[in-house]
N, C-alpha and C positions, 0 to 999 in steps of 0.2 A: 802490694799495690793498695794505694789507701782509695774508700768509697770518697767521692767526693762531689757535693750538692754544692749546686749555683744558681740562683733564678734570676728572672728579669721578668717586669711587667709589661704589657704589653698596651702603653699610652704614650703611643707618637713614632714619631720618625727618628729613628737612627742617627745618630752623629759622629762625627769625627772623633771626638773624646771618647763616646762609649767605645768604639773602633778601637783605637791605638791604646786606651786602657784598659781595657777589660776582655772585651772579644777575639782580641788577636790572642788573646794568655789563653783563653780559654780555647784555642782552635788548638793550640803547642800542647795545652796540658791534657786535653783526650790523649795521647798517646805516652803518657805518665802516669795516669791514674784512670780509675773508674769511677765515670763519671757519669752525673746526671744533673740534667738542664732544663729546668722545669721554666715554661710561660704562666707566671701566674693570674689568670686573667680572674679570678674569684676574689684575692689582695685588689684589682683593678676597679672591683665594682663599689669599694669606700669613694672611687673619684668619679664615678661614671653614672650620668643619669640620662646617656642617650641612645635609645633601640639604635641596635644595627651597628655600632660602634665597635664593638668587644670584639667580634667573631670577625670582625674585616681587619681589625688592629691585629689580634693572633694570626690570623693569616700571612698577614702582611713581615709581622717579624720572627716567626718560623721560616719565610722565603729568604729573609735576610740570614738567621744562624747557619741556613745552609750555606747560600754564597759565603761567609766569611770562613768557610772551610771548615765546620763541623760535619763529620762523619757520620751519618745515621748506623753504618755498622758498627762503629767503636760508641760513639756516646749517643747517650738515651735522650732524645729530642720528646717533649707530652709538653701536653698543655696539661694543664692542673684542672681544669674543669672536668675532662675526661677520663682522670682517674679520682673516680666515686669517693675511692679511701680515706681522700684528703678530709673530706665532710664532715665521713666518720669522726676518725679521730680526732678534728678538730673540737670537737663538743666532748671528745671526753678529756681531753686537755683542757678546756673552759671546766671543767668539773677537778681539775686536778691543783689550777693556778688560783690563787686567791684575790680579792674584789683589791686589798690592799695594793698586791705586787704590781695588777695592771694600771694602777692609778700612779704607782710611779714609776712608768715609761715615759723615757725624757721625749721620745717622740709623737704621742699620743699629746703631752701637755704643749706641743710645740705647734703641731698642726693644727688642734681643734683650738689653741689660742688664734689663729691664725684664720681659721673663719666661725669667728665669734659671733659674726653677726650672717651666717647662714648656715644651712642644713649641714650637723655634725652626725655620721650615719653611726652606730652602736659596735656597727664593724670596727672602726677607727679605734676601739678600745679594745674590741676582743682580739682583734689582729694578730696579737704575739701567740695567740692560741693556735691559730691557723698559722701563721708557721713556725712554729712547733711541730705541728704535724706534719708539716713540709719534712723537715727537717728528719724525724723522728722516724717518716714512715720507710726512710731508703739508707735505715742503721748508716747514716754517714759517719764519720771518722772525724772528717773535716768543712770545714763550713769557711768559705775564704769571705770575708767581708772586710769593709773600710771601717775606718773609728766609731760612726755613725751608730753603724747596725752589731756591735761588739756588743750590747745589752739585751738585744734579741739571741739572741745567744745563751748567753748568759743565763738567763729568763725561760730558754730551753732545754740547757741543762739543770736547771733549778729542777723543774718539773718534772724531766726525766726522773730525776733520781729521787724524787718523791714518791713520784708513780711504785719505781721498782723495791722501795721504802714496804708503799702499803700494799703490792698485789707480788711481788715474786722479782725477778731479775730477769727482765722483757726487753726493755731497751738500748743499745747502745747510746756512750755518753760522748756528746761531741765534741768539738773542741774546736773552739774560734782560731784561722789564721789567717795572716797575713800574706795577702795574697803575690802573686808573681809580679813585680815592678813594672806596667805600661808607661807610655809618654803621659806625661802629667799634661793636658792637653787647656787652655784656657779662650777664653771670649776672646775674638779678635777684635772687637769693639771695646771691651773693657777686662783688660787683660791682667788683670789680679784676682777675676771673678774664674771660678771654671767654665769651661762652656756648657749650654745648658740648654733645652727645648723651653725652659720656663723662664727666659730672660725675656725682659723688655723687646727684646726686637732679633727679629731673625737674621742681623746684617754681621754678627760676630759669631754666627753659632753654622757650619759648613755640616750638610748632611749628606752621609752616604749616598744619595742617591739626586745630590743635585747635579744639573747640567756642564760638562764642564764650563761653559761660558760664566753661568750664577759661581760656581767657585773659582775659578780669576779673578772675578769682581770681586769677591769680598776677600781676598788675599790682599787684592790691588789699595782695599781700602782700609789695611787693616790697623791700627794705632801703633804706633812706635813713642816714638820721642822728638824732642827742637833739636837733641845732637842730630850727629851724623854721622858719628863710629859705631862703628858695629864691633861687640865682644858680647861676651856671656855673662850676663850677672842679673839674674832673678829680682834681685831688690831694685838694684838701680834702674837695670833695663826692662822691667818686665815684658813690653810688648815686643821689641826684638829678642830675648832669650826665648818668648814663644814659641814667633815664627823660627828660629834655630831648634828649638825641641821637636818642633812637627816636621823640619826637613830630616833631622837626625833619623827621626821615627818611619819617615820615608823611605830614605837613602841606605841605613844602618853606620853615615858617618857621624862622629863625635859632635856635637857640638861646639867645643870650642874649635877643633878642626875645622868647622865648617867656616865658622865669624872670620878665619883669618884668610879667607876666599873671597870676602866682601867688602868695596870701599862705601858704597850707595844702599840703602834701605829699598828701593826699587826693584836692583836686581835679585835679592835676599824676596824680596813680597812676589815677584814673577816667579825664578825659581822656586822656590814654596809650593805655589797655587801648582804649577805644572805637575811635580813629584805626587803632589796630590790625585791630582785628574789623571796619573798614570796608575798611582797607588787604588783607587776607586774602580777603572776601570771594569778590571777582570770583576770584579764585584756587580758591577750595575749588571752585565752583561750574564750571570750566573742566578741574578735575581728577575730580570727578565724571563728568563728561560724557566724558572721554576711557575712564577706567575703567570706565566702562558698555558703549563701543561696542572691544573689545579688539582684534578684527577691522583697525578704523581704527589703530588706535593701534600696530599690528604693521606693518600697511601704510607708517606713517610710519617705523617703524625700518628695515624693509628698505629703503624710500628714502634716507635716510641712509647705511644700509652698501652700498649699491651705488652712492651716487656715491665716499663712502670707499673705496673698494675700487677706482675708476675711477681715484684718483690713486695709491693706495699700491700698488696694483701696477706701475703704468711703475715707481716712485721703485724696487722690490725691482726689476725686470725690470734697472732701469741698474746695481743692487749685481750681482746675479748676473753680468752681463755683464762688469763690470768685472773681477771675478774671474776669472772665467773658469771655469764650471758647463755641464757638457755641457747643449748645446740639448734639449729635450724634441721 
């Protein structure tokens, strides 16, 4: 059974994309691997400069990992702030990567291009260092990530195997993959874009936890095309092969299956929205219940961060050691 590390930050609300891509694999893959799921809300504070925010956002999507059927028995639900070790090692990974290699992170040059003309934080550069130590501190195996984040990686085993280079053979080396296939989920408003919490407008982006009436609407509204056949084809159709992907993803039927079910884009956008607001439900209603009882729902994080903390600490105790840090 391989270890296997995944995070997620913890800035905004839940969506349908994150859902059918990512969170649903990761509810199937607790019970294929050993796994751990870290909220990074310390990666969070490069984009956050307002009290009160952080600790209400973690809360808020720890309530949600649980409703989407993550196990607190089988996998390790922390928030990264809560387990110390992250800190640690992060700085002695800043001490491991060089001035060069962070400077040619394509994401570092891509973001801080990006706000050139306001407050770029120090974090935004050391980043890869911290997770690294993500990475590093819970001997993962496997690190599933998107093309994007393939150089974080990269970047993490660079330094891994530097590290075990100048101080001893300490680390586990990890190895990027590709992760379990989710519905490729896009903007129902501009439907060759992915959906997104950072688009232009919240009228193509459906979140976990809107009403069903607010998700009808934006089904109801969703872009198509001037035809009027319904089939599958991503290029030509993008905004109808959408909505076919999200009912597939619903449903568990084929999408081309599904297109030859429909003469009208109406009923394809009503059916849609509905499978949805049935598919959402048992979820709103599991995230309620956690949110109501806060007490439980704290009890299940410090669960989490004290078996995290059970593994990241040997993993920091064998960095220390190896270096060689007066005993305490």
């Amino acid at each position: 059974m391989a270890r296997v590390l995944s995070c997620i930050q913890p800035t905004g609300a839940v969506h349908l994309g994150n859902y059918l891509g990512a969170l649903r694999e990761w509810e199937k893959g607790q019970h294929k691997n050993d796994v751990f799921h870290g909220i990074v809300d310390l990666h969070a504070l490069t984009i956050t400069d307002t009290p009160g925010v952080l600790g209400a956002n973690s809360l808020d999507l720890s309530a949600m990992l649980f409703a989407v059927g993550l196990d607190p028995d089988v996998a390790t639900i922390f928030v990264q702030s809560h387990v110390v070790e992250h800190s640690v090692l992060s700085w002695i990974m800043e001490c491991t990567v060089s001035y060069g290699e962070l400077t040619r992170m394509t994401q570092f040059k891509d973001k801080s291009a990006r706000r050139e003309a306001e407050f770029v934080s120090a974090g935004l550069f050391t980043y890869p260092a911290l997770q690294a130590a993500d990475i590093l501190l819970y001997d993962a195996n496997e690190v599933p990530v998107g093309a994007d984040q393939h150089q974080h990686v990269e970047i993490t085993r660079d330094i891994a195997i530097r590290f075990n280079h100048r101080f001893g053979d300490t680390f586990v080396i990890p190895k990027a993959v590709t992760p379990a296939e989710g519905a490729r989920v896009m903007d129902l408003q501009e439907p060759t874009n992915k959906m997104s919490k950072s688009a232009t407008t919240d009228a193509g982006c459906v979140y976990l936890l809107d009403d069903p009436a607010a998700i009808m609407k934006k089904f109801k509204r969703a872009v198509t095309d001037s035809d009027s056949e319904v089939y599958y084809d991503r290029e030509t159709k993008p905004g109808v092969s959408n909505l076919l992907d999200i009912l597939s993803a619903a449903t568990g039927t084929k999408p081309a299956d599904l297109a030859a079910r429909y003469r009208q884009y109406g009923q394809l956008k009503a059916d849609t929205g509905e499978a949805v607001v049935e598919l959402v439900r048992p979820i709103q209603a599991r995230y309620a219940a956690l949110m109501a009882d806060r007490a439980e729902l704290q009890r299940l994080l410090r669960k989490g961060a004290d078996k995290a903390r059970g593994v990241a600490s040997k993993t920091l105790d064998r960095a220390k050691n190896a270096i060689g840090f007066l005993a305490y």
